[in-house]
C-alpha positions in Angstrom: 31.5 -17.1 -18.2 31.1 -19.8 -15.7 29.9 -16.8 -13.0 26.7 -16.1 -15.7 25.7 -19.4 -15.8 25.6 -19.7 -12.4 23.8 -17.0 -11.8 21.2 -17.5 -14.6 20.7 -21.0 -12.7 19.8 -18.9 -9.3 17.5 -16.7 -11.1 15.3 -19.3 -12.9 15.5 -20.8 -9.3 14.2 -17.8 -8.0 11.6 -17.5 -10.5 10.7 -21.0 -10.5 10.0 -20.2 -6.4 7.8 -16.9 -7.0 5.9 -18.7 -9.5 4.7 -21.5 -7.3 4.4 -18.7 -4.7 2.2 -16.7 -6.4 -0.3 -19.8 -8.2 -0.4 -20.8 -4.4 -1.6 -17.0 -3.5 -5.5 -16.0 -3.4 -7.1 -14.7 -6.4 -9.5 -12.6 -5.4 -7.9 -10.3 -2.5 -8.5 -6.6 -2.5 -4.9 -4.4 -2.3 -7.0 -2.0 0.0 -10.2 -2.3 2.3 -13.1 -1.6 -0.1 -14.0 1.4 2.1 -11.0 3.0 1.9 -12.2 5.5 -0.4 -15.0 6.6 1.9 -12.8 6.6 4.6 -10.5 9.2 3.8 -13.0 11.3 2.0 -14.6 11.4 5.1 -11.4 12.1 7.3 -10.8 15.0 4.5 -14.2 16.4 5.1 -13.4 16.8 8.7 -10.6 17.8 9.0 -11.5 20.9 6.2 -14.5 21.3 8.1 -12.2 21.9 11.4 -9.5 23.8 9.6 -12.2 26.8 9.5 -13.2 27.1 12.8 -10.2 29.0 14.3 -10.8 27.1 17.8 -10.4 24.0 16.3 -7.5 25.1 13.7 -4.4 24.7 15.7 -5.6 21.2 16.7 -6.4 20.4 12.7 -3.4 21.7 11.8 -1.3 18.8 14.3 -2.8 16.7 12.8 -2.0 17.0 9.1 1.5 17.1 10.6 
């Protein structure tokens, strides 16, 4: 019993800590670049785009590797 309690203790401890931690963090940070989107929408273009041109297909095809 006295091994629960203890360890109840080190978790509110620990959630005590990630709650300061995250009121300290910034509010208003994106998870991803805003262009990501466009980016790889691009990059997929591209590299369809070179998948059918058989010159440039082996080349394409390293590269989704």
């Amino acid at each position: 019993m006295q091994f629960y309690l203890a360890r109840m203790a080190e978790l509110e401890r620990e959630r005590e800590e990630l709650t300061t931690r995250l009121a300290a963090a910034p509010q208003n940070v994106p998870d991803v670049h805003p262009g990501m989107a466009e980016i790889c929408k691009s990059k997929a273009a591209r590299l369809v785009e070179a998948l059918e041109y058989s010159k440039m297909r082996l080349d394409a095809a390293k590269d989704i590797r």
